[in-house]
KEZA-358863 format. One line per field, with one value per residue: x, y, z of N, C-alpha, C, O, CB in turn; chain. Coordinates in nm, 2 decimals. Atoms other than C-alpha are relative to their C-alpha. Glycine has a CB too. Layout:
// KEZA-358863
nu = (X,...) .
nv = (Y,...) .
nw = (Z,...) .
cau = (X,...) .
cav = (Y,...) .
caw = (Z,...) .
cu = (X,...) .
cv = (Y,...) .
cw = (Z,...) .
ou = (X,...) .
ov = (Y,...) .
ow = (Z,...) .
cbu = (X,...) .
cbv = (Y,...) .
cbw = (Z,...) .
chaine = (A,...) .
// end
This chain:
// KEZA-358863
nu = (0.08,-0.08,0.14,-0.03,0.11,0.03,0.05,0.00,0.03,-0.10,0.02,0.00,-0.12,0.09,0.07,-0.04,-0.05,0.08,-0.01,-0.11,0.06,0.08,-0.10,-0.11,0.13,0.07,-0.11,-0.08,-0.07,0.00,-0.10,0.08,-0.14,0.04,-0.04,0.03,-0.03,0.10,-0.04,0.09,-0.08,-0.13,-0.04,0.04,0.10,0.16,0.06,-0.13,0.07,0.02,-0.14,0.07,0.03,-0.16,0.02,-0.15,0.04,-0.08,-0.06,-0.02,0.11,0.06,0.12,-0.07,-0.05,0.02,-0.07,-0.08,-0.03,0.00,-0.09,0.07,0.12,-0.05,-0.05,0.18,0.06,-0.09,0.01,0.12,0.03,-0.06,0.06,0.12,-0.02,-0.02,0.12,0.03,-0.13,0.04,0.15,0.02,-0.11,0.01,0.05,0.18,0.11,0.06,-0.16,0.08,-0.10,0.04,-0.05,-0.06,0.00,-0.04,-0.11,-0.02,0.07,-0.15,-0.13,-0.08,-0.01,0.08,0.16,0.06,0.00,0.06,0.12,-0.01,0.01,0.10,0.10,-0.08,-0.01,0.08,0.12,-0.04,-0.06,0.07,-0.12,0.05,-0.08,0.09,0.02,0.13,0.05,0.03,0.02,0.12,-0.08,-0.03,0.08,0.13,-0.05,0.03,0.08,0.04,-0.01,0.11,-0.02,-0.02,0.01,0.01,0.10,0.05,-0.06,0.09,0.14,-0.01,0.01,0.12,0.08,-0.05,0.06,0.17,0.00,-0.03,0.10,0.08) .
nv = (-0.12,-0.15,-0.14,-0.10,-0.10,-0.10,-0.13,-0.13,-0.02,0.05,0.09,0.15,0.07,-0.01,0.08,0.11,0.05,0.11,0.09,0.07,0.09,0.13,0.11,0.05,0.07,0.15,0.06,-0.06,-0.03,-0.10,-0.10,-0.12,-0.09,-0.15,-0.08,-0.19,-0.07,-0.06,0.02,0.11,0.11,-0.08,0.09,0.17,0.08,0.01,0.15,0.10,0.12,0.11,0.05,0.03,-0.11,-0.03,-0.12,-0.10,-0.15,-0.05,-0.10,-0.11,-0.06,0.00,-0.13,-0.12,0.01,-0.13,-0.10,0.10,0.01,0.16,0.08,0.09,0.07,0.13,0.10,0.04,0.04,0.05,0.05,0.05,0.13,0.09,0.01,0.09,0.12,0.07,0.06,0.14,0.14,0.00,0.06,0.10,0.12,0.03,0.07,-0.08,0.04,-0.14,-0.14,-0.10,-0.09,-0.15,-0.12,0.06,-0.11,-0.13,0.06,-0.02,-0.18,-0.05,0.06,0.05,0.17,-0.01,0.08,0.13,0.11,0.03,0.08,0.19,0.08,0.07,0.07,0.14,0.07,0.16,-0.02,0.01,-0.15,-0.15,-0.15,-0.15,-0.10,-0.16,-0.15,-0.09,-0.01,0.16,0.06,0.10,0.13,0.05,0.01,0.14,0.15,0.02,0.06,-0.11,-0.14,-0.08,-0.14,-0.06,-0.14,-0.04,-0.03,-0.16,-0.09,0.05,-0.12,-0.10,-0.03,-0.08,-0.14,-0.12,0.00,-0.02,-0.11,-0.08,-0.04,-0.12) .
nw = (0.00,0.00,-0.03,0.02,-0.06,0.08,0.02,-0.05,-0.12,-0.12,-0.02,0.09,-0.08,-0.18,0.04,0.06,-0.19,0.00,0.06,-0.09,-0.11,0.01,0.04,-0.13,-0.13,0.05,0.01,0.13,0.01,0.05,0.01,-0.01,0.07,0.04,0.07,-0.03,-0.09,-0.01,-0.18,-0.06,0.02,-0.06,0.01,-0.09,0.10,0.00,0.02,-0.08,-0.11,0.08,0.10,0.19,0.05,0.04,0.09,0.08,0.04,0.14,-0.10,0.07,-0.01,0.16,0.07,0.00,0.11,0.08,-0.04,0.01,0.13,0.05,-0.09,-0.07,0.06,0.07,-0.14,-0.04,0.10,-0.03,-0.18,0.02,0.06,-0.07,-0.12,0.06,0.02,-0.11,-0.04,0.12,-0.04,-0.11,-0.02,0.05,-0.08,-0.13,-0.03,-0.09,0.06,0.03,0.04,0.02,0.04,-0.03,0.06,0.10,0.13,0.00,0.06,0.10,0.05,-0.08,0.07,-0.04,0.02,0.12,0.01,0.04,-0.10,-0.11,0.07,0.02,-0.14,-0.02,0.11,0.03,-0.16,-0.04,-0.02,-0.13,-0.03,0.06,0.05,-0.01,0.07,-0.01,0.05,0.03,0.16,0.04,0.12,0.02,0.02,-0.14,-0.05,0.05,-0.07,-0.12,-0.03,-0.05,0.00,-0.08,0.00,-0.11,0.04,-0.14,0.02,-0.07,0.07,0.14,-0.04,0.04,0.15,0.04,-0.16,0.08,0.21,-0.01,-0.10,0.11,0.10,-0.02) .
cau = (0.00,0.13,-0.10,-0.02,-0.10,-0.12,-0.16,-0.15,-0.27,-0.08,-0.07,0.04,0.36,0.10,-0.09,0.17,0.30,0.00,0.02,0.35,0.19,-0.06,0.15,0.40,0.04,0.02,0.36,0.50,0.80,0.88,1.11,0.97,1.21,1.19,1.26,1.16,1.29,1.02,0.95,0.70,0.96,1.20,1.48,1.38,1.24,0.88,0.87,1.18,0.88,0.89,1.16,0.95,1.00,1.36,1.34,1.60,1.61,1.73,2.08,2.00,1.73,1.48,1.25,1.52,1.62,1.56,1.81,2.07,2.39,2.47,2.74,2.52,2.23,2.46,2.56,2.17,2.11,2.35,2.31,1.90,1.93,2.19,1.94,1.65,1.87,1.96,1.62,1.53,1.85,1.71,1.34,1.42,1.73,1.61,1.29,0.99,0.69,0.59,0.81,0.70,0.85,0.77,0.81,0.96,0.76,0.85,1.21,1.11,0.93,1.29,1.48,1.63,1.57,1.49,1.13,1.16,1.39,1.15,0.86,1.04,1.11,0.74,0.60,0.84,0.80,0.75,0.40,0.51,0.60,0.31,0.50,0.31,0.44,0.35,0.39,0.23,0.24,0.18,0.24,-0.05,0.17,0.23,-0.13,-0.27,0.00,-0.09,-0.34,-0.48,-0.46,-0.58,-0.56,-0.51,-0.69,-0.78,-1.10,-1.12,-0.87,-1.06,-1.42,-1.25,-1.11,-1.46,-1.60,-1.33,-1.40,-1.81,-1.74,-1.57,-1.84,-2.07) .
cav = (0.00,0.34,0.70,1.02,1.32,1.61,2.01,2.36,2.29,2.23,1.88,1.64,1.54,1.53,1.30,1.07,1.07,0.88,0.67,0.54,0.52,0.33,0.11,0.08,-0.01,-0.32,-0.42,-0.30,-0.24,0.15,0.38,0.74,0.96,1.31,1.54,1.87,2.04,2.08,2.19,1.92,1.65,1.82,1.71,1.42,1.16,1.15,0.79,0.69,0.49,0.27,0.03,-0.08,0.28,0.43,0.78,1.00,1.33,1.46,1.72,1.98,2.25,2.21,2.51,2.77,2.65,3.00,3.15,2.88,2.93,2.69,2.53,2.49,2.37,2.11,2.00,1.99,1.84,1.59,1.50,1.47,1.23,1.04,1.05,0.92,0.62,0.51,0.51,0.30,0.07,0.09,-0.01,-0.30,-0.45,-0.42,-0.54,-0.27,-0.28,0.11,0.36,0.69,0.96,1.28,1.60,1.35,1.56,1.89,1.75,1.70,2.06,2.18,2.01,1.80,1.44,1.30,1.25,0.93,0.78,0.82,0.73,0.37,0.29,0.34,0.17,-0.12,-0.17,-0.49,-0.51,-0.58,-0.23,0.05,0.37,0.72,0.98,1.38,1.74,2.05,1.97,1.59,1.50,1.30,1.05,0.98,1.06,0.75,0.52,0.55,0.35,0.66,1.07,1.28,1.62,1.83,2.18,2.43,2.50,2.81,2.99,2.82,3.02,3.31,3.37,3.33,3.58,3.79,3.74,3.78,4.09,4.22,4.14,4.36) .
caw = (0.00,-0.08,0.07,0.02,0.24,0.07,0.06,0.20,0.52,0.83,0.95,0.71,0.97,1.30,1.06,0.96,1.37,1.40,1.13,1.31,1.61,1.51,1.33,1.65,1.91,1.61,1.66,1.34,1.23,1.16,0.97,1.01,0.74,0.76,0.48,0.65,0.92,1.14,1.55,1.55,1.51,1.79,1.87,2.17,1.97,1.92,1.92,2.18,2.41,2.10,2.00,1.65,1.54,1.40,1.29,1.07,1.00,0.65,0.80,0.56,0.57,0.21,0.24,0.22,-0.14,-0.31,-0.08,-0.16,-0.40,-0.63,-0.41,-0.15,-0.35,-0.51,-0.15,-0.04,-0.35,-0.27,0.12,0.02,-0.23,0.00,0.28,0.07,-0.09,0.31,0.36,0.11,0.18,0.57,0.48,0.27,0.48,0.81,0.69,0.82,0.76,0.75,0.55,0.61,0.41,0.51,0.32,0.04,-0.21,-0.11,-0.17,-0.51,-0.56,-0.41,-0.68,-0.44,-0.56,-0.89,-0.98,-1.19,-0.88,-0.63,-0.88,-0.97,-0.59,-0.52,-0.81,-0.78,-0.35,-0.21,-0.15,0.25,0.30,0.35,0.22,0.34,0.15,0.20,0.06,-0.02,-0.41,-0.57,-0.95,-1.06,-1.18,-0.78,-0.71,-0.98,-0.80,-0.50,-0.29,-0.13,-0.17,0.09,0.04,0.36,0.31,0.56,0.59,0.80,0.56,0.19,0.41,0.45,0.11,-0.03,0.25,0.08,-0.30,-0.20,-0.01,-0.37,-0.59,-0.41) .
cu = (0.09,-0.12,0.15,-0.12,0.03,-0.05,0.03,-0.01,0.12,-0.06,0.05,0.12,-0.09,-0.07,0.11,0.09,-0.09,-0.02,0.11,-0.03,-0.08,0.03,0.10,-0.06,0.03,0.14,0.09,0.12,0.04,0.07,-0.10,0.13,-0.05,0.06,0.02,0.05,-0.08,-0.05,-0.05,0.05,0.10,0.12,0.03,-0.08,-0.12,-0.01,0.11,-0.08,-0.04,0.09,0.01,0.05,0.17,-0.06,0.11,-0.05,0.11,0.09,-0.02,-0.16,-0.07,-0.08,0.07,0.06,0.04,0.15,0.15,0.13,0.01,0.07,-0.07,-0.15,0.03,0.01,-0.12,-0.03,0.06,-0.04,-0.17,0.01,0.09,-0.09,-0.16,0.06,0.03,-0.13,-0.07,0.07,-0.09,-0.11,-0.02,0.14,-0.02,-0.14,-0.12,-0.09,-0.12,0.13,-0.08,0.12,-0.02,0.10,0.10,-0.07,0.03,0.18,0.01,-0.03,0.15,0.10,0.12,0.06,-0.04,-0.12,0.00,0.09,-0.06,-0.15,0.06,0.01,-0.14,-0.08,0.05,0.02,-0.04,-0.14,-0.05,-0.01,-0.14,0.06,-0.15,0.12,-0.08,0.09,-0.05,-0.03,-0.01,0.01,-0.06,0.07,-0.01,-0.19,-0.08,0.07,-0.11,-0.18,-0.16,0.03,-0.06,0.06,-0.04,-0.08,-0.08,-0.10,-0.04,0.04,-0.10,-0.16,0.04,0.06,-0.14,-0.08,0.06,-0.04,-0.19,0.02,0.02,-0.11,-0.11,0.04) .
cv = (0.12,0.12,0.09,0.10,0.07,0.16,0.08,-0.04,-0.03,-0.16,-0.14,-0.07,-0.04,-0.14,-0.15,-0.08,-0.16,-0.12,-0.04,-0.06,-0.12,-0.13,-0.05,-0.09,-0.15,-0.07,-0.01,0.06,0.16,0.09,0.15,0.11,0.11,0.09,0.11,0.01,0.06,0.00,-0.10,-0.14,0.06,-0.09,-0.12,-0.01,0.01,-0.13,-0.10,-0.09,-0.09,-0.06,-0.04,0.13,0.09,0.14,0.09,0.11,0.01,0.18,0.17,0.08,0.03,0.11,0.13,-0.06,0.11,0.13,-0.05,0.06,-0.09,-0.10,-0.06,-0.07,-0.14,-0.07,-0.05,-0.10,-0.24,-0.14,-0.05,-0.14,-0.11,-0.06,-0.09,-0.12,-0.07,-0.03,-0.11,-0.08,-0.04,-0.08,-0.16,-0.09,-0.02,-0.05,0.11,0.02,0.11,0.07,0.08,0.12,0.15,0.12,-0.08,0.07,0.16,-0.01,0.01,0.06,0.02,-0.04,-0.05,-0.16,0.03,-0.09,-0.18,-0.11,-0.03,-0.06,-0.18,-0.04,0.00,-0.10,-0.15,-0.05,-0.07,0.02,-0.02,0.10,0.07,0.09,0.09,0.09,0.16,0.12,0.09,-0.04,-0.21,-0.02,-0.10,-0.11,-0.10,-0.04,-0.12,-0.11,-0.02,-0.06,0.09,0.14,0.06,0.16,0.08,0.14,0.06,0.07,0.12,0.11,-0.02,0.15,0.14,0.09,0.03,0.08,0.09,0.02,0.03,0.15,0.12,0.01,0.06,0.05) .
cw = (0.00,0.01,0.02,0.06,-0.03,0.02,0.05,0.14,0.08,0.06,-0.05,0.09,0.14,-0.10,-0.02,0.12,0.03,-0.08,0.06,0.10,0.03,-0.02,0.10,0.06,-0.07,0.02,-0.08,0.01,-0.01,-0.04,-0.02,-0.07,0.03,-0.08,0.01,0.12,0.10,0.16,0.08,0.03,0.08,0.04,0.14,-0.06,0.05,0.04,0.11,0.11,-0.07,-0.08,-0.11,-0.07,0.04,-0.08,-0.04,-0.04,-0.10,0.12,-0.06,0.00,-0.14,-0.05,-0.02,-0.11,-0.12,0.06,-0.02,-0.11,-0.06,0.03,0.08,-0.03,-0.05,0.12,0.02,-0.02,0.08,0.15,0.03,-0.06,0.11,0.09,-0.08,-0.07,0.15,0.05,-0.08,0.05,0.17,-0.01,-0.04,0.03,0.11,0.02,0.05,-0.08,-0.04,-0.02,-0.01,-0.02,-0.01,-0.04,-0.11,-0.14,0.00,-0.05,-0.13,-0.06,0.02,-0.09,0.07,-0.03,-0.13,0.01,-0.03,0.10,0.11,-0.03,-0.01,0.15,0.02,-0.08,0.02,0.17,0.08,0.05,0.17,0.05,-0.03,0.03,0.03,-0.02,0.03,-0.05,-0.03,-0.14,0.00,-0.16,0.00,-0.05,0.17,0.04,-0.06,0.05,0.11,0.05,0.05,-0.03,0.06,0.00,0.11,-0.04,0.15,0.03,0.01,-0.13,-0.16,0.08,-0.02,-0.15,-0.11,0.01,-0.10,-0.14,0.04,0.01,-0.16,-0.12,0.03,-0.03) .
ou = (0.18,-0.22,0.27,-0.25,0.16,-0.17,0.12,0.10,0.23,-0.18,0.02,0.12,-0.04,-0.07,0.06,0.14,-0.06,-0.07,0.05,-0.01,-0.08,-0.01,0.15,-0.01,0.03,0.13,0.18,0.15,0.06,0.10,-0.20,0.22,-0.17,0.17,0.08,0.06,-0.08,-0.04,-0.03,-0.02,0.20,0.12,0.13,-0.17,-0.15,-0.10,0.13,-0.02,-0.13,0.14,0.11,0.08,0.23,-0.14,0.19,-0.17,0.23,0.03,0.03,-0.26,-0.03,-0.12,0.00,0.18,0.12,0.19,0.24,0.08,-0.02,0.04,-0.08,-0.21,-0.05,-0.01,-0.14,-0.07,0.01,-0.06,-0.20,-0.02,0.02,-0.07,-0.23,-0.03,0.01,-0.16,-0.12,0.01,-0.14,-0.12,-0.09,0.17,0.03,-0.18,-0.21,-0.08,-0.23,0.23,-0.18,0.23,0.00,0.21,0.21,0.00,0.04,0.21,0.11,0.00,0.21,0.22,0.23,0.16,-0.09,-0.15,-0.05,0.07,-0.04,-0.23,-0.01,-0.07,-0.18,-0.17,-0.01,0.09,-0.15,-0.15,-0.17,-0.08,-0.19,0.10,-0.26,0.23,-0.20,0.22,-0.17,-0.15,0.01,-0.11,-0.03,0.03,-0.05,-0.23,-0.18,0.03,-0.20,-0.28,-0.28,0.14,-0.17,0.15,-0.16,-0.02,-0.13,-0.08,-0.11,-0.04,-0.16,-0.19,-0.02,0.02,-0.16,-0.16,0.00,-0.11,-0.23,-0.04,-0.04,-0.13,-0.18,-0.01) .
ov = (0.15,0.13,0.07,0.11,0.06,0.17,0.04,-0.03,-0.07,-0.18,-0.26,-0.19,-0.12,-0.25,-0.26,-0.19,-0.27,-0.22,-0.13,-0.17,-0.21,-0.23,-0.16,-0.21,-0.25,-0.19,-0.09,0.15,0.05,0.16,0.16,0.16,0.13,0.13,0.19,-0.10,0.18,-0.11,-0.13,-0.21,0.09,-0.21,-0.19,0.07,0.02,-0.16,-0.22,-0.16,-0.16,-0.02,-0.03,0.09,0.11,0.14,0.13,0.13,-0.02,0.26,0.28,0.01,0.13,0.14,0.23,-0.08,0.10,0.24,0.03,0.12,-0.20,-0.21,-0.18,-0.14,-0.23,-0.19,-0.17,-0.19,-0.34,-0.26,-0.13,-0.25,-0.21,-0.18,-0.18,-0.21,-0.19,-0.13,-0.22,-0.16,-0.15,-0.19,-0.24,-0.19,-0.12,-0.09,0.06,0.02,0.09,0.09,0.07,0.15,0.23,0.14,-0.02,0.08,0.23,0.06,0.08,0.04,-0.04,-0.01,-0.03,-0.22,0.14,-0.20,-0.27,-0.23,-0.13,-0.12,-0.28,-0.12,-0.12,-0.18,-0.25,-0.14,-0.05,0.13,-0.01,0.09,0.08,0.12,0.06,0.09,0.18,0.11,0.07,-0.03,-0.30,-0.05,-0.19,-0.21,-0.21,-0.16,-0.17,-0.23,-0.10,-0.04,0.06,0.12,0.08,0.21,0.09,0.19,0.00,0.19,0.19,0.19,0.08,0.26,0.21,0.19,0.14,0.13,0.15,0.11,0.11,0.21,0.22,0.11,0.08,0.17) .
ow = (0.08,-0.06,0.05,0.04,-0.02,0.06,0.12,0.20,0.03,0.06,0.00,0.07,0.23,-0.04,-0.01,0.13,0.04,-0.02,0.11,0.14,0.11,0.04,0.08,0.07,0.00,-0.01,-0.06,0.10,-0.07,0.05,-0.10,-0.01,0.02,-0.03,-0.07,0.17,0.11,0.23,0.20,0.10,0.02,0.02,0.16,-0.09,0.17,0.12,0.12,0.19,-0.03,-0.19,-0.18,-0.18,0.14,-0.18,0.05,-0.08,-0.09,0.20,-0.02,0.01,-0.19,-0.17,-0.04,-0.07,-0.21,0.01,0.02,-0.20,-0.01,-0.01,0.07,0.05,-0.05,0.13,0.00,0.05,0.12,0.16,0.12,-0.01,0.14,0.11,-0.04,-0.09,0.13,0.11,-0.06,0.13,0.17,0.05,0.02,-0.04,0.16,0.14,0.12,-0.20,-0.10,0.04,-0.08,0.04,-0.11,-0.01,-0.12,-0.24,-0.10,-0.14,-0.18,-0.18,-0.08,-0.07,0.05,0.01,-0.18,0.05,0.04,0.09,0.17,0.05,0.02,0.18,0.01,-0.03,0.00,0.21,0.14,0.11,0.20,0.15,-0.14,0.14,-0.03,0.03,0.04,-0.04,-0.05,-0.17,0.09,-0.19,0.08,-0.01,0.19,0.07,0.00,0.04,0.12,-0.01,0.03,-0.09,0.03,0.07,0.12,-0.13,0.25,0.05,-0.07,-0.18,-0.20,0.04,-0.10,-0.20,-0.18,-0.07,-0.19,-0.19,-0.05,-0.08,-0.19,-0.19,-0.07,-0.02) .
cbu = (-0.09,0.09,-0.17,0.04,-0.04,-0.09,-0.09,-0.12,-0.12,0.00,-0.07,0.06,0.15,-0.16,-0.07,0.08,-0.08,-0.07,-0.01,0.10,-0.04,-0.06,0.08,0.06,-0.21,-0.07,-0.01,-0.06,0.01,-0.04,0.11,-0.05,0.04,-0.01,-0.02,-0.20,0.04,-0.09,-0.05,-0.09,0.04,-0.04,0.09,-0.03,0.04,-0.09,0.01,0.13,-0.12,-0.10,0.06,-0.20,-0.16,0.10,-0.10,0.08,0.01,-0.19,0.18,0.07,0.02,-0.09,-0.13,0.08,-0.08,-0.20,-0.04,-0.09,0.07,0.01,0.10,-0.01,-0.05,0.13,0.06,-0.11,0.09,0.09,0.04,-0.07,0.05,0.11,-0.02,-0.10,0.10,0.07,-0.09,0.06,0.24,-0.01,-0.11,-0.05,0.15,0.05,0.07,0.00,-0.05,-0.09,0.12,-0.10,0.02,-0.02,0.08,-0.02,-0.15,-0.02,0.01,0.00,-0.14,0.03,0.05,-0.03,-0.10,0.10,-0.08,0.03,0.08,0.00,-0.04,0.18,0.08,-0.06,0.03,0.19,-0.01,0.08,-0.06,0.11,0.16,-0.13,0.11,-0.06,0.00,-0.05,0.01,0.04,0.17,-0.17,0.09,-0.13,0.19,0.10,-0.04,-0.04,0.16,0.04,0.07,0.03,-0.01,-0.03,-0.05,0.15,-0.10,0.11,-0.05,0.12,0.19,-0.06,-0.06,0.05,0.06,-0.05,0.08,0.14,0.02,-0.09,0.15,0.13,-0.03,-0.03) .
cbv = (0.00,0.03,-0.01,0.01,0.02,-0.06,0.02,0.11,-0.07,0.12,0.02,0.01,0.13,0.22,0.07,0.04,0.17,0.05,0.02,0.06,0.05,0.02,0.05,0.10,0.07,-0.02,-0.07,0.10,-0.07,0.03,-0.05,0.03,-0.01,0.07,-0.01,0.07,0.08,-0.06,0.11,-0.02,-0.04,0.07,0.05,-0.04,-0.14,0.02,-0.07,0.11,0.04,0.03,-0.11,0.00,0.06,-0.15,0.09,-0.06,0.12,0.07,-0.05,-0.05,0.10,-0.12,0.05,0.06,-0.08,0.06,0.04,-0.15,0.05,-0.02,0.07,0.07,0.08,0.01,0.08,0.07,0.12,0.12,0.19,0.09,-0.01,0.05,0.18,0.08,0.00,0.07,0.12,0.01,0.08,0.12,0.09,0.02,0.04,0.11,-0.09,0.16,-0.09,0.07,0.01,0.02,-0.04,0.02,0.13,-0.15,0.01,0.07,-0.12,-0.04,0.12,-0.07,0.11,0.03,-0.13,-0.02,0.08,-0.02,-0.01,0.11,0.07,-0.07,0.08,0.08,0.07,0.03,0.05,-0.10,-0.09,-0.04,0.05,0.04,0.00,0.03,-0.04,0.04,0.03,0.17,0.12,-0.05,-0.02,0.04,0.06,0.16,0.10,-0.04,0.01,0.13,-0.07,-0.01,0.06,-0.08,0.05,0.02,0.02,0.07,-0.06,0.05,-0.02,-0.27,0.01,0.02,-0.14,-0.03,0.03,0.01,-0.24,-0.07,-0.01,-0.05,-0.08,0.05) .
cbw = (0.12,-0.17,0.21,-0.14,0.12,-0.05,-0.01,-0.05,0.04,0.15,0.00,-0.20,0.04,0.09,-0.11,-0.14,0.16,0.00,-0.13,0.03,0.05,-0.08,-0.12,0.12,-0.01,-0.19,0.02,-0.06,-0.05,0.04,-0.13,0.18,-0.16,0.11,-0.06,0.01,-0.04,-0.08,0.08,-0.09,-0.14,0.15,-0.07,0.16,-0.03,-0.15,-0.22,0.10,0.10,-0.07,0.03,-0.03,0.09,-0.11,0.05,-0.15,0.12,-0.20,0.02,-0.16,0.06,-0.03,0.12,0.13,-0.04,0.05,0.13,-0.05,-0.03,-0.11,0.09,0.10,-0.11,-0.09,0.15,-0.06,-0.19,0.03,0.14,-0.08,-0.19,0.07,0.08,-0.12,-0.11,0.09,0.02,-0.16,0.01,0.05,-0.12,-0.13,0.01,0.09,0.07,0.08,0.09,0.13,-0.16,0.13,-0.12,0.16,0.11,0.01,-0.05,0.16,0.02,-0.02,0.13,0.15,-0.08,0.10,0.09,-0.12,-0.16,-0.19,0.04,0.09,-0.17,-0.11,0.13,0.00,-0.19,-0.11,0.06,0.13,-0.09,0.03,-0.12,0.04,-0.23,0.15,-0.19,0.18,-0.04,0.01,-0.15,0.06,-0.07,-0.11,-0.05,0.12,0.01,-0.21,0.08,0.04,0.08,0.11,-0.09,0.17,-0.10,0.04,-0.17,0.03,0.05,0.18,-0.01,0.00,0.17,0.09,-0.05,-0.02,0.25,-0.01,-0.13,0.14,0.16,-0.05,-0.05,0.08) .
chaine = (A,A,A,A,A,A,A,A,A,A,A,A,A,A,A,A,A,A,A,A,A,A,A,A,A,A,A,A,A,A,A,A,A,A,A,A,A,A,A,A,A,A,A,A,A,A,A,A,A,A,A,A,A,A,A,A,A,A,A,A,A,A,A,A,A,A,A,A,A,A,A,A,A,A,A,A,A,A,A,A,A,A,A,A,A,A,A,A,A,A,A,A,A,A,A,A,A,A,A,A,A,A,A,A,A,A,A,A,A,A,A,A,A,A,A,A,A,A,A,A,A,A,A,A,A,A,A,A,A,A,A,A,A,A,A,A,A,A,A,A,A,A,A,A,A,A,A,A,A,A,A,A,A,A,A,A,A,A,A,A,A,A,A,A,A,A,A,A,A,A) .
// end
């Protein structure tokens, strides 16, 4: 099974916490990748009252790509993809049974990985392994793999937006 959480909103990492946890309660194996930098993931582990559950943090920061030169973009570039082939090598040597790859598409908005290698690993992943994937963006390529797509959106802010646009066409 492969799901993808998806979009603008806030949450897609609080969501995929749980998907680990859940997966820990069953006795599951768990690698929990993280691609983002994020306060939610601090640094004492989320998950250290669970020995199923191994989590890595990508060392490099992906949302400040625009401010990057090309030295350090190539490094980024670099120390990402390194960090997404260990996770890979990790998921399918040691055997777990949830790969969760968080902020693995912002990665590849960010021009940090390449598309068609993180498309052949999903497409081609033992069928043992459920892979949760998330970012703000999603090529539909990813989204007709996948088992699932749930798109995150934020309700309050979507209401007010059209409050505002109404308000203009008076």
């Amino acid at each position: 099974m492969f799901g993808i959480y998806y979009g603008k909103a806030k949450g897609k990492t609080c969501v995929c916490i749980g998907e680990a946890l859940r997966a820990a309660m069953k006795d599951k194996k768990v690698l929990f990748a993280s691609f983002i930098n994020d306060d939610v993931l601090s640094k004492k582990s989320t998950f250290e009252a669970f020995s199923n559950v191994t989590e890595i943090k990508v060392s490099v920061d992906i949302t400040v790509s625009g401010k990057k030169s090309a030295e350090s973009k190539a490094l980024a570039q670099k120390t990402v993809s390194e960090f997404f082939d260990n996770a890979i090598r990790m998921s399918l040597t040691f055997k777990y049974e949830v790969l969760i790859l968080d902020g693995v598409f912002d990665a590849l908005d960010g021009g940090y990985l390449i598309q068609s290698e993180v498309y052949e690993f999903l497409s081609n992943a033992p069928d043992n392994i459920e892979i949760i994937c998330t970012g703000v963006s999603v090529d539909k390529k990813f989204l007709e793999l996948s088992s699932f797509a749930i798109n995150l959106v934020d309700e309050k802010k979507r209401a007010d937006e059209v409050l505002a646009l109404s308000e203009k066409v008076e």
